[in-house]
FIGU-476005 format. One record per residue: residue number from 0; residue in one letter; x negated, y negated, z of N, C-alpha, C in turn. Coordinates in pm, 1 decimal. Atoms other than C-alpha are relative to their C-alpha. Example, Ala and Ser with C-alpha at 12.3 -4.5 7.8 and 13.67 -1.06 7.14 Angstrom:
<roros>
+-----+------+----------+----------+----------+----------+----------+----------+----------+----------+----------+
: seq : type :      npx :      npy :      npz :     capx :     capy :     capz :      cpx :      cpy :      cpz :
+-----+------+----------+----------+----------+----------+----------+----------+----------+----------+----------+
:   0 :    A :    -89.0 :    119.0 :      0.0 :  -1230.0 :    450.0 :    780.0 :    -90.0 :   -120.0 :      0.0 :
:   1 :    S :     82.0 :    119.0 :     -6.0 :  -1367.0 :    106.0 :    714.0 :     77.0 :   -109.0 :     73.0 :
+-----+------+----------+----------+----------+----------+----------+----------+----------+----------+----------+
</roros>
This chain:
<roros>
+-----+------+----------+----------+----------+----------+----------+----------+----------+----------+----------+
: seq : type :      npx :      npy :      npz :     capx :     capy :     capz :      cpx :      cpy :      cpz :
+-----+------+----------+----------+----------+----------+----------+----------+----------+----------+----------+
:   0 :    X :    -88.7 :    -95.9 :    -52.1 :  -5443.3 :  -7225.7 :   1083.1 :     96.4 :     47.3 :   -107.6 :
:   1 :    X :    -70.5 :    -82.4 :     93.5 :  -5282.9 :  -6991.0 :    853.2 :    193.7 :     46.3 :     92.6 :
:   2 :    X :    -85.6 :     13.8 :     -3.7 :  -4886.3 :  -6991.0 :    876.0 :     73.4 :    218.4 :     29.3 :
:   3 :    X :   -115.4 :   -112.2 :     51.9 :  -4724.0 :  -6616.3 :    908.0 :    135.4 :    -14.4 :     43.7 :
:   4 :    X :   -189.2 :     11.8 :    -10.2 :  -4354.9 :  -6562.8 :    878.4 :     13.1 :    117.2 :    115.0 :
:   5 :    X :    -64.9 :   -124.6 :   -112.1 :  -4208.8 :  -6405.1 :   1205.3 :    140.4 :     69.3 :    -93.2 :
:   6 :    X :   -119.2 :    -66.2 :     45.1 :  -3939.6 :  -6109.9 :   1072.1 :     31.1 :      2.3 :   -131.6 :
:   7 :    X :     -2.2 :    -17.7 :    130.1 :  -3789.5 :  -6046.9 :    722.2 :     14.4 :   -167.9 :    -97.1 :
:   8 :    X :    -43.4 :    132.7 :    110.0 :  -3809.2 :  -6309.6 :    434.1 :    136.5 :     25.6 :    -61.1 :
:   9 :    X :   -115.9 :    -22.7 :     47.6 :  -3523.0 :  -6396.3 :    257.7 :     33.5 :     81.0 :   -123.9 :
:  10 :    X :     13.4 :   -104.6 :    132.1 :  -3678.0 :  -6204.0 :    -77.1 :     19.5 :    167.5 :     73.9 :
:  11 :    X :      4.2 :   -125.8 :    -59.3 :  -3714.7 :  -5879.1 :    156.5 :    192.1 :     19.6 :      4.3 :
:  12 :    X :   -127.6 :     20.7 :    -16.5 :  -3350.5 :  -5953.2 :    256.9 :    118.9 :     35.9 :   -142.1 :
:  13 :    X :     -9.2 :     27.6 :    157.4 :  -3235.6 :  -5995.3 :   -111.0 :    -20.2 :    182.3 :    -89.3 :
:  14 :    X :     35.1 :   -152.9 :     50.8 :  -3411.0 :  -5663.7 :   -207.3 :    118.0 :    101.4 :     55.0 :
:  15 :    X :    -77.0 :   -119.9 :    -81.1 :  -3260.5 :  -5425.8 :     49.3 :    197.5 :    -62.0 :      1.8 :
:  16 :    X :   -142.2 :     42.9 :     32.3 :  -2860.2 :  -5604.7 :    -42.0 :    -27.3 :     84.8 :    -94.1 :
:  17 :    X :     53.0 :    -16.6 :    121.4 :  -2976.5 :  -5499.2 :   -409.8 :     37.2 :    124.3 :     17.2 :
:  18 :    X :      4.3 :   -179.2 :     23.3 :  -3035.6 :  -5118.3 :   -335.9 :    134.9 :      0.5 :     58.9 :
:  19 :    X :   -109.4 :    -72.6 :    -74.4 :  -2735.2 :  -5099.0 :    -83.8 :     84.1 :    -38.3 :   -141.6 :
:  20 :    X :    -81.9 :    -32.0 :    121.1 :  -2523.4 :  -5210.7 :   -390.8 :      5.4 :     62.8 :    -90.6 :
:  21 :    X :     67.2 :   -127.7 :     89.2 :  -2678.1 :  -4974.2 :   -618.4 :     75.2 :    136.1 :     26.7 :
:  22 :    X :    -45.3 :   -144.8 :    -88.9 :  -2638.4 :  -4685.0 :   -390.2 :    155.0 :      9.7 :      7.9 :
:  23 :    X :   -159.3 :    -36.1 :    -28.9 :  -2277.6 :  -4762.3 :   -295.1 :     91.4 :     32.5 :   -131.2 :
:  24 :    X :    -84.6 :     -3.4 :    167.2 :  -2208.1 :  -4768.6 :   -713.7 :    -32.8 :    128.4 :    -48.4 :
:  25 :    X :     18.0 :   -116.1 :     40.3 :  -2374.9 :  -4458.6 :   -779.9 :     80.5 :     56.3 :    117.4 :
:  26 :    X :   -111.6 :    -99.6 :    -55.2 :  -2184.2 :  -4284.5 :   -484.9 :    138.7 :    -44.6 :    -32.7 :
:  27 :    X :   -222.1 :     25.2 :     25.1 :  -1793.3 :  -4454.0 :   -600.4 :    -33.1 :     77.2 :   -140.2 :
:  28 :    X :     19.4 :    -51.7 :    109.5 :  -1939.7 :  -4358.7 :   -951.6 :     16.6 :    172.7 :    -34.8 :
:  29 :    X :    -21.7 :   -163.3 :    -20.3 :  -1990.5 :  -3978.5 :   -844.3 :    135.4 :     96.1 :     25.2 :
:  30 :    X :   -189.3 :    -28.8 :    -62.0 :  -1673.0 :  -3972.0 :   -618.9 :    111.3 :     -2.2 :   -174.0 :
:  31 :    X :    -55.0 :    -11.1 :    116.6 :  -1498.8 :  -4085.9 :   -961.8 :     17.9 :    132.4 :   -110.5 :
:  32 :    X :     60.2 :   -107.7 :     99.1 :  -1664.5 :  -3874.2 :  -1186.0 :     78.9 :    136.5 :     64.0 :
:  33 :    X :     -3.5 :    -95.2 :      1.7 :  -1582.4 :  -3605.6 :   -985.8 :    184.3 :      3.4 :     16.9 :
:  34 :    X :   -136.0 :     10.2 :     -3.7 :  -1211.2 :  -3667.1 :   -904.3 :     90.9 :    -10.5 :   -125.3 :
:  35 :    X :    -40.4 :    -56.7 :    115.9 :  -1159.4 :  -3701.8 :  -1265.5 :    -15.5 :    139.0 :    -88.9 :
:  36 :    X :      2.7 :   -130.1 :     33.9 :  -1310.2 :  -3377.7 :  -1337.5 :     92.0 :     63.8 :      3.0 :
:  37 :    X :    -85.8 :   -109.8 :    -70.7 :  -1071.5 :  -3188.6 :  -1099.1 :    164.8 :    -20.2 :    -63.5 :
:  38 :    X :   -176.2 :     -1.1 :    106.9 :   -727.9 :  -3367.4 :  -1303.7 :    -30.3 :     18.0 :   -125.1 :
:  39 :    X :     19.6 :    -54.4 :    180.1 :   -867.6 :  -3311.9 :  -1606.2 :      7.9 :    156.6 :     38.6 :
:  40 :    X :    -18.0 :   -177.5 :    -59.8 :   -879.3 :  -2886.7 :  -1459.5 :     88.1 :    -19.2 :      1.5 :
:  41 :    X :   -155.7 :    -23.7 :    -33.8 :   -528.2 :  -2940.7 :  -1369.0 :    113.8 :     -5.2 :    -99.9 :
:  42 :    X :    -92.0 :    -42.7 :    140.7 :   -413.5 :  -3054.9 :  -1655.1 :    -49.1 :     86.4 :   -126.2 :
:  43 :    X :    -21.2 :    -85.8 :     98.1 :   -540.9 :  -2851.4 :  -1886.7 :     61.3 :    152.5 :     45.3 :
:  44 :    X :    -60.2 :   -181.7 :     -7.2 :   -427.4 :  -2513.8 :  -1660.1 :    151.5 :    -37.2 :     -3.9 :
:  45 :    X :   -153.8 :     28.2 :     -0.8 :    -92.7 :  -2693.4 :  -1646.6 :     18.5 :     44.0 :   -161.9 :
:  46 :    X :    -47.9 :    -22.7 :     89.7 :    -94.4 :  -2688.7 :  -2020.0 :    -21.9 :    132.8 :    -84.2 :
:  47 :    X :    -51.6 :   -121.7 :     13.2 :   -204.6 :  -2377.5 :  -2065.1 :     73.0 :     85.8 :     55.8 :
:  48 :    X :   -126.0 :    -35.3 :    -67.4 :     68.3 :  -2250.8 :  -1844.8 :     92.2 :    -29.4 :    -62.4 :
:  49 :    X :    -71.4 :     28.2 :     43.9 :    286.3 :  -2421.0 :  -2044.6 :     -2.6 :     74.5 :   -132.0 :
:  50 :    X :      7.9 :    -49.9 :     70.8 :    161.4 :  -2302.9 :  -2344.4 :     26.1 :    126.6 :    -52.8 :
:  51 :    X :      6.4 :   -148.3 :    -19.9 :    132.3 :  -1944.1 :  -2269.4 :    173.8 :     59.3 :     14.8 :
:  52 :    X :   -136.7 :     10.4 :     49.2 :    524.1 :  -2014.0 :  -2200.5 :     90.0 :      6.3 :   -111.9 :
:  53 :    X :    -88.4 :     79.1 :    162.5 :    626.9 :  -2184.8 :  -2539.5 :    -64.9 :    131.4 :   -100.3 :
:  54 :    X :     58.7 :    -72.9 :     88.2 :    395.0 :  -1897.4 :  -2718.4 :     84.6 :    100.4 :     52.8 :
:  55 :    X :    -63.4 :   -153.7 :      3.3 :    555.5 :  -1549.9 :  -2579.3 :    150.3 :    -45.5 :     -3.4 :
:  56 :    X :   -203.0 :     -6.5 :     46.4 :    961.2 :  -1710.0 :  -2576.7 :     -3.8 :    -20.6 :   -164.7 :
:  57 :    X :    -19.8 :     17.6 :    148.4 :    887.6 :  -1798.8 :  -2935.9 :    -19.9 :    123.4 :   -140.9 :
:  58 :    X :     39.9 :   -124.4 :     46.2 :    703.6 :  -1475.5 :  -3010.2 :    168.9 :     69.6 :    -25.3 :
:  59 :    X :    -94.7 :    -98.3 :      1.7 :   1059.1 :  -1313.0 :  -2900.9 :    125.8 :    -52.1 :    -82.3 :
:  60 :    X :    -97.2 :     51.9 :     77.5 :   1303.9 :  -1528.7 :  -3059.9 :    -46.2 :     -5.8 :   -145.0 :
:  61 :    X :      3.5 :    -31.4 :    207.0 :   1146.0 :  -1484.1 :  -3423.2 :     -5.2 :    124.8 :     -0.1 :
:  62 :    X :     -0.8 :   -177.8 :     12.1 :   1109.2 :  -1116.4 :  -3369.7 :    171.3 :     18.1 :      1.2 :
:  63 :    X :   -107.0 :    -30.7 :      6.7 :   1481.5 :  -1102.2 :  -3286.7 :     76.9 :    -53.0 :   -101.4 :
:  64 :    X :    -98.2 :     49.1 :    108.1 :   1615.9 :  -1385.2 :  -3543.1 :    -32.6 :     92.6 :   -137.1 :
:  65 :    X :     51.5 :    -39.0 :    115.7 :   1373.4 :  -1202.6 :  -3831.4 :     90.2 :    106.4 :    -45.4 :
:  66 :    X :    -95.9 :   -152.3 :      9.4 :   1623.2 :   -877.4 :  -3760.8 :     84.6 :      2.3 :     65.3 :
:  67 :    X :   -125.1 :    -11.8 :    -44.5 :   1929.7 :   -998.8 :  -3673.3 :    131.2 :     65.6 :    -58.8 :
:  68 :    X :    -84.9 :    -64.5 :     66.0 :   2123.4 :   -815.2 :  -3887.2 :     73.0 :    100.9 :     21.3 :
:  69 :    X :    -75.9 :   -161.0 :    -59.5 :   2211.5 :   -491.1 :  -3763.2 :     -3.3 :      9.2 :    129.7 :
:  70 :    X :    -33.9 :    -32.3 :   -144.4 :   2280.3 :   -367.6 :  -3399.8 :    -76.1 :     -7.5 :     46.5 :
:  71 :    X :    105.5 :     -6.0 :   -112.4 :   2089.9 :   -473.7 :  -3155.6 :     91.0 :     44.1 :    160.0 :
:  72 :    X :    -19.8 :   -105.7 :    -78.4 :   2071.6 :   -271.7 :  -2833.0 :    -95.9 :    -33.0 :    121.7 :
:  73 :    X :    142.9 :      8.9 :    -97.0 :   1867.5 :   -267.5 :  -2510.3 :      8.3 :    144.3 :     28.4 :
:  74 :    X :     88.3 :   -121.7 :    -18.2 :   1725.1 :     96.4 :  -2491.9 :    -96.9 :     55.0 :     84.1 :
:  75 :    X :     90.9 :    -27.5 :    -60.1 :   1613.9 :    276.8 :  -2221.1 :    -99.4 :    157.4 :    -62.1 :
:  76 :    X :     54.3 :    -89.0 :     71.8 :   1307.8 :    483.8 :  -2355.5 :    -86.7 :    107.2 :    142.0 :
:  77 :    X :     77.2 :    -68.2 :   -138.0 :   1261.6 :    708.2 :  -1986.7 :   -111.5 :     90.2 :    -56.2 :
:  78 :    X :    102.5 :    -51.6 :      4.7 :    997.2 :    904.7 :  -2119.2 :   -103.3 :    -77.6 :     32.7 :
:  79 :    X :    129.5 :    106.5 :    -23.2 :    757.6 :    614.7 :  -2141.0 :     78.0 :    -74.6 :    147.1 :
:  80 :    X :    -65.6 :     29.7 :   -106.9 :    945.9 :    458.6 :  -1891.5 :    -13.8 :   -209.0 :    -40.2 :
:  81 :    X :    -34.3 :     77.2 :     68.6 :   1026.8 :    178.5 :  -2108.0 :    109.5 :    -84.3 :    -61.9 :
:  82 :    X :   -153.6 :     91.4 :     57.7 :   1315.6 :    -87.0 :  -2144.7 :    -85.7 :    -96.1 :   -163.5 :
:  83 :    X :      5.8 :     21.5 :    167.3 :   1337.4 :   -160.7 :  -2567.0 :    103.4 :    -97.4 :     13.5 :
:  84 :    X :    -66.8 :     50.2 :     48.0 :   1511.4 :   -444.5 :  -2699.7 :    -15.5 :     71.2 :   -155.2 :
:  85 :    X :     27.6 :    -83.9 :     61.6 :   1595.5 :   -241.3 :  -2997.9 :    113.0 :     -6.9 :   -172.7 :
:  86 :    X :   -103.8 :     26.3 :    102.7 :   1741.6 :   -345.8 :  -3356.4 :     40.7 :    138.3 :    -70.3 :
:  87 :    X :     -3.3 :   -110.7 :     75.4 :   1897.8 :    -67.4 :  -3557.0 :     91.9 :    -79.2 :   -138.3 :
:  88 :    X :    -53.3 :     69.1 :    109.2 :   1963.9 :   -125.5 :  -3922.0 :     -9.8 :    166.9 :    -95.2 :
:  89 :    X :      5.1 :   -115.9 :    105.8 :   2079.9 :    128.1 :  -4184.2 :    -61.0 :    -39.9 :    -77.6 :
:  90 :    X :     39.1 :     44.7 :    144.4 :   1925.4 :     71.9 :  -4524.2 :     10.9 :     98.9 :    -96.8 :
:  91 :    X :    -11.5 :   -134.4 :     89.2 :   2032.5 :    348.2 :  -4828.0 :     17.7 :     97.6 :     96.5 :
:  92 :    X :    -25.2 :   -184.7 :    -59.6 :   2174.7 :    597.7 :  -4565.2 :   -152.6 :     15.0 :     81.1 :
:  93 :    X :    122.1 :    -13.7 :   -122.4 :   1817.2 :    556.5 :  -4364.0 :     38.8 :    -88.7 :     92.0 :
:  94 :    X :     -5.8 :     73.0 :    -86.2 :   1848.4 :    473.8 :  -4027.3 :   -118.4 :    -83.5 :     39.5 :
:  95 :    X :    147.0 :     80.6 :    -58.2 :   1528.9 :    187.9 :  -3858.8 :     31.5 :     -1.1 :     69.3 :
:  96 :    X :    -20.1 :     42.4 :   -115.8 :   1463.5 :    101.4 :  -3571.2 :    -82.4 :   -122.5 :     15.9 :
:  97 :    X :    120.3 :     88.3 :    -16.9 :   1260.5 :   -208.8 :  -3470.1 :     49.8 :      6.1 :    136.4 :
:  98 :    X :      4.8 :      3.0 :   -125.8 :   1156.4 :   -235.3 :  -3097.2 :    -46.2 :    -92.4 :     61.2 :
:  99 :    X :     62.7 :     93.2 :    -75.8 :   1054.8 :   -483.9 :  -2867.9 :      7.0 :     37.6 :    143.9 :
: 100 :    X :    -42.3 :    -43.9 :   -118.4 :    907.2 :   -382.5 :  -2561.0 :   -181.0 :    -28.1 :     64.8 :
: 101 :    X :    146.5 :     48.7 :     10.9 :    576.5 :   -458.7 :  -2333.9 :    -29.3 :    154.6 :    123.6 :
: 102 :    X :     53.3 :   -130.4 :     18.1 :    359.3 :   -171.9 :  -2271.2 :   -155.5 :    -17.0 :     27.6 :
: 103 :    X :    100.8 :    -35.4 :    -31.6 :     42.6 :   -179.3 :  -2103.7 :    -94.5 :   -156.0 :     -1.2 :
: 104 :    X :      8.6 :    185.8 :     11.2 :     42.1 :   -592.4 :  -2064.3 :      0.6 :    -97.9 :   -129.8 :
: 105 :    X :      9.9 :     64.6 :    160.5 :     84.2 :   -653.7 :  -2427.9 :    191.6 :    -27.0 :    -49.7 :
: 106 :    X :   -137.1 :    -38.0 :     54.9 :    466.7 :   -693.9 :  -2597.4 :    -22.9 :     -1.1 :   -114.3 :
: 107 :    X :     26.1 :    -26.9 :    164.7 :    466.5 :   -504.2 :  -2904.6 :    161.7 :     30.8 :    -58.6 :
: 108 :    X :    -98.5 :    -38.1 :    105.0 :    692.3 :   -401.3 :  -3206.8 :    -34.7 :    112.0 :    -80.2 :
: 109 :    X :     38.1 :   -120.5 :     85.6 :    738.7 :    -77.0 :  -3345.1 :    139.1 :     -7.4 :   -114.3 :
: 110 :    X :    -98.1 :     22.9 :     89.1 :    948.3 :    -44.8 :  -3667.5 :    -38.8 :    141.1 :    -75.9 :
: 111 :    X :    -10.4 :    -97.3 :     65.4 :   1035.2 :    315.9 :  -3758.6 :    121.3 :     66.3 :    -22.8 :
: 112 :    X :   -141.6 :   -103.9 :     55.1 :   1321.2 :    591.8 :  -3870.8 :    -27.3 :     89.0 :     94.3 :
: 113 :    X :    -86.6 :   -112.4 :    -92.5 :   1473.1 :    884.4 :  -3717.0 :   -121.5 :    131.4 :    -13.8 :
: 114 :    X :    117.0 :    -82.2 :    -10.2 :   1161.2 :   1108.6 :  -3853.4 :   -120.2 :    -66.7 :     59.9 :
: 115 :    X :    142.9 :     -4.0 :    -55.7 :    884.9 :    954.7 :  -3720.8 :      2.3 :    -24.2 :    188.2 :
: 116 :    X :    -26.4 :    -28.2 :   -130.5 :   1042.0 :    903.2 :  -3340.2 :   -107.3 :   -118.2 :     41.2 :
: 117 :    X :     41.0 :     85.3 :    -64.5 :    887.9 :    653.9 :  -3093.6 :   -109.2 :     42.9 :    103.6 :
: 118 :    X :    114.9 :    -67.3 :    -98.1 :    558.2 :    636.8 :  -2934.4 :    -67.1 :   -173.9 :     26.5 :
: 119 :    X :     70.9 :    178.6 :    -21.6 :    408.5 :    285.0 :  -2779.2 :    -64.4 :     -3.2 :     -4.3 :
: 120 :    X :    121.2 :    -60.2 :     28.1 :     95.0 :    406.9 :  -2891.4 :    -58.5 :    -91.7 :   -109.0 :
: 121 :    X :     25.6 :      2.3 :     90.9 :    134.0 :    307.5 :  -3198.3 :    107.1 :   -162.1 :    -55.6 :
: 122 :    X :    -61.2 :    175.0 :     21.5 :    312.4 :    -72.0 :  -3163.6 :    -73.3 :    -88.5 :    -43.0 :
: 123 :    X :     13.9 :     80.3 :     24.8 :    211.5 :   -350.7 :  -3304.2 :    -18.4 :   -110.5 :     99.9 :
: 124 :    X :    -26.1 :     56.1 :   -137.0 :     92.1 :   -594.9 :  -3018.5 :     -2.1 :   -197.5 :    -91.1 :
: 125 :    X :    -44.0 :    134.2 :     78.2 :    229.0 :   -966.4 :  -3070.2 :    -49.3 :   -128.1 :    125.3 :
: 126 :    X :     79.6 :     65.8 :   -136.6 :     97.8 :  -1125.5 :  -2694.3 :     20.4 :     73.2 :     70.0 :
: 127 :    X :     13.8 :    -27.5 :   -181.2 :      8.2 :  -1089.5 :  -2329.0 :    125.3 :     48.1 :     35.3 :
: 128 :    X :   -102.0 :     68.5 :    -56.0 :    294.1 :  -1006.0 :  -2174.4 :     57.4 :    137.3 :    129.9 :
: 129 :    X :     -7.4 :    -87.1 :   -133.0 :    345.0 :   -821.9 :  -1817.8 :    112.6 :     71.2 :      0.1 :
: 130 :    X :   -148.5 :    -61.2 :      6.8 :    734.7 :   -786.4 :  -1799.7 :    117.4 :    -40.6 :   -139.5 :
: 131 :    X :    -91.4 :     46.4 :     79.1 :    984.3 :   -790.2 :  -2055.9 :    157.3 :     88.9 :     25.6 :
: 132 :    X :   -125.5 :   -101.4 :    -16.5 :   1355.3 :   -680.0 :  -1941.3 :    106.0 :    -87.9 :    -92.3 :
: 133 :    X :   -160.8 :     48.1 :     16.1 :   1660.3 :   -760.6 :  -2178.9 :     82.9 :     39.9 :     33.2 :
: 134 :    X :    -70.9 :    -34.1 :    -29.1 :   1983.3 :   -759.9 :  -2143.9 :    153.7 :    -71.0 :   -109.9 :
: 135 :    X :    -45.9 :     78.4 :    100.7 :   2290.5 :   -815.5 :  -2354.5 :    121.9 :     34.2 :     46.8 :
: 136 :    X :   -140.6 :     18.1 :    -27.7 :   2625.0 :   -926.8 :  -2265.5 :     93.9 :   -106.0 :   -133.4 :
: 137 :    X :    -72.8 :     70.5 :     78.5 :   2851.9 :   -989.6 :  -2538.3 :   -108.1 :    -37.9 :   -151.5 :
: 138 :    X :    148.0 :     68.1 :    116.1 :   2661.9 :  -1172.4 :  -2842.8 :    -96.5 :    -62.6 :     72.0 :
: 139 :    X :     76.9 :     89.7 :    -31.1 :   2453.3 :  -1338.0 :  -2596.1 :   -127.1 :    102.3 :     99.3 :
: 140 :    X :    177.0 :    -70.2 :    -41.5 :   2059.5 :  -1189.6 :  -2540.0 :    -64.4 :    -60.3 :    121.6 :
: 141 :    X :     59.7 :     67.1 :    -98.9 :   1911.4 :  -1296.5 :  -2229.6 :   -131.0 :    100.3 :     25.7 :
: 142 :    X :    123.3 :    -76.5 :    -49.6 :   1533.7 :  -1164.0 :  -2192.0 :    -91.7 :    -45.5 :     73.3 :
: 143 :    X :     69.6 :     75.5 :   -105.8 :   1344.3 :  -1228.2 :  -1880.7 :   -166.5 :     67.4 :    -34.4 :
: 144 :    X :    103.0 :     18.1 :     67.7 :    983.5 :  -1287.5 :  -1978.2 :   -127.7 :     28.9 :    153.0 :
: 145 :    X :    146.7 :     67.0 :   -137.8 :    626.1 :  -1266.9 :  -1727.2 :   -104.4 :     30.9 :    -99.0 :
: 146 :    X :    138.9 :     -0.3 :     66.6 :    324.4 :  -1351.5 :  -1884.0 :   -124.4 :     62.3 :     92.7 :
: 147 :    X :    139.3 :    -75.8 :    -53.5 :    -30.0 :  -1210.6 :  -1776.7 :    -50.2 :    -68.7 :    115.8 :
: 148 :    X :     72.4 :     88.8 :   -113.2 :   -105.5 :  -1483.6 :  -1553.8 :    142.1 :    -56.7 :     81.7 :
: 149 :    X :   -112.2 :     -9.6 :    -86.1 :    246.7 :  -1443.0 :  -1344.1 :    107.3 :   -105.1 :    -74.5 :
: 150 :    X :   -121.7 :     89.7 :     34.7 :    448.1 :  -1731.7 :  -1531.4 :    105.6 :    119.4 :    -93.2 :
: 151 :    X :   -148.2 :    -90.6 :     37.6 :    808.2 :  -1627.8 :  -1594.5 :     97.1 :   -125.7 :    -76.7 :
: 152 :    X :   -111.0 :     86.7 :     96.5 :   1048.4 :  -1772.5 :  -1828.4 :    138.3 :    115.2 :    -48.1 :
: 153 :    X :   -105.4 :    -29.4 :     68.5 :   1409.0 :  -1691.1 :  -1983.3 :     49.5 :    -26.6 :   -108.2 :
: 154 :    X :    -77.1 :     44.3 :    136.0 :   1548.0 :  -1679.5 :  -2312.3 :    173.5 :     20.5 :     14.6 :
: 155 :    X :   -151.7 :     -8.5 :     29.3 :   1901.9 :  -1678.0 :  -2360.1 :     39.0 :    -75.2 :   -146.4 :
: 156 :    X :    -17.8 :     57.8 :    122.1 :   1991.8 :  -1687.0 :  -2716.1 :    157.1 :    101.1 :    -28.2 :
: 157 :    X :   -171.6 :   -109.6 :     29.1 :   2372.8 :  -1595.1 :  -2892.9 :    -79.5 :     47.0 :   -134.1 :
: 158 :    X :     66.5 :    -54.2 :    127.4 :   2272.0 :  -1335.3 :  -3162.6 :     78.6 :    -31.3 :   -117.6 :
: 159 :    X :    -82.4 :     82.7 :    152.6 :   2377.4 :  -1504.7 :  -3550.2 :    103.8 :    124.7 :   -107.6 :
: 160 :    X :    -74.3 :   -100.7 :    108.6 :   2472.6 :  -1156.7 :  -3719.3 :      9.1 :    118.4 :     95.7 :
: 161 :    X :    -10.2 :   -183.6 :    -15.3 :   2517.2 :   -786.4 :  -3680.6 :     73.8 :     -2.8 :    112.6 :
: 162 :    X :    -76.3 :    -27.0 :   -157.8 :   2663.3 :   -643.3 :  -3326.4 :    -62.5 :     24.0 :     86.1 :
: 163 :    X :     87.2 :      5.0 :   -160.2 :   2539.8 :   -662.2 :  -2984.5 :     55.0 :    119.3 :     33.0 :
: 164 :    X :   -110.4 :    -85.2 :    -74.8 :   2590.8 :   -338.1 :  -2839.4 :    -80.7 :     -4.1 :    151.2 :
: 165 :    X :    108.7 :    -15.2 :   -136.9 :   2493.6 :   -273.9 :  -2434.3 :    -42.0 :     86.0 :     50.4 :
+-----+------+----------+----------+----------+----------+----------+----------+----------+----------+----------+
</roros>
């Protein structure tokens, strides 16, 4: 008389533990995997958010320290329909102008005289940049900033030379 085993052996038993631990490591493994994906996305749009910050206030504060010398101004240019942060510097009896102003999602710099007149055509583009309104009270510049992708920032800097006019 030949012996069979009623129901699972304990190797059958053994096996099917085996896979369920398997299985449950590749799905925590996935879950992982993927939950680190999604903070790794977060932080890098955090830091380019941040970035995109620290790059256009820095853009504007070396444009303004580079030509602090002579009168700066905020300039409304209604034709274009354009607010200028706007240095003016004599040099030999020629008047300049340098401009800072954003124009078609870019903030550029134009740097010309009294003959060649102003056209935002023909600026110099330095970044992204949606809104740029200054304003100047006293020696102290305050320019409210929006980048391309809605972040907003403020500068507030006291200007080192020349005269603030408003």
């Amino acid at each position: 008389m030949s012996r069979k085993a009623i129901g699972n052996t304990p190797k059958t038993i053994q096996n099917v533990f085996v896979l369920l631990l398997l299985s449950l490591f590749a799905c925590l493994s996935t879950f992982l995997v993927t939950i680190g994906a999604q903070l790794y996305r977060g932080t890098v749009d955090s830091a380019e958010r941040n970035n995109t910050s620290r790059i256009m206030t820095a853009v504007v504060r070396s444009a303004i320290w580079a030509e602090d010398g002579g009168n700066v101004k905020v300039e409304k240019l209604d034709g274009w329909d354009i607010t200028a942060l706007t240095v003016v510097e004599e040099i030999d009896g020629e008047v300049n102008y340098k401009r800072l102003f954003a124009y078609e999602g870019s903030l550029l710099e134009t740097y010309t005289d009294d003959e060649l007149g102003f056209d935002p055509k023909y600026g110099e583009p330095l970044c992204d940049l949606k809104e740029f309104v200054p304003e100047i009270n006293g020696k102290v510049l305050t320019v409210h900033l929006k980048a391309s992708d809605d972040t907003e920032s403020s500068i507030r800097m006291t200007l080192r030379a020349g005269g603030a006019e408003e």
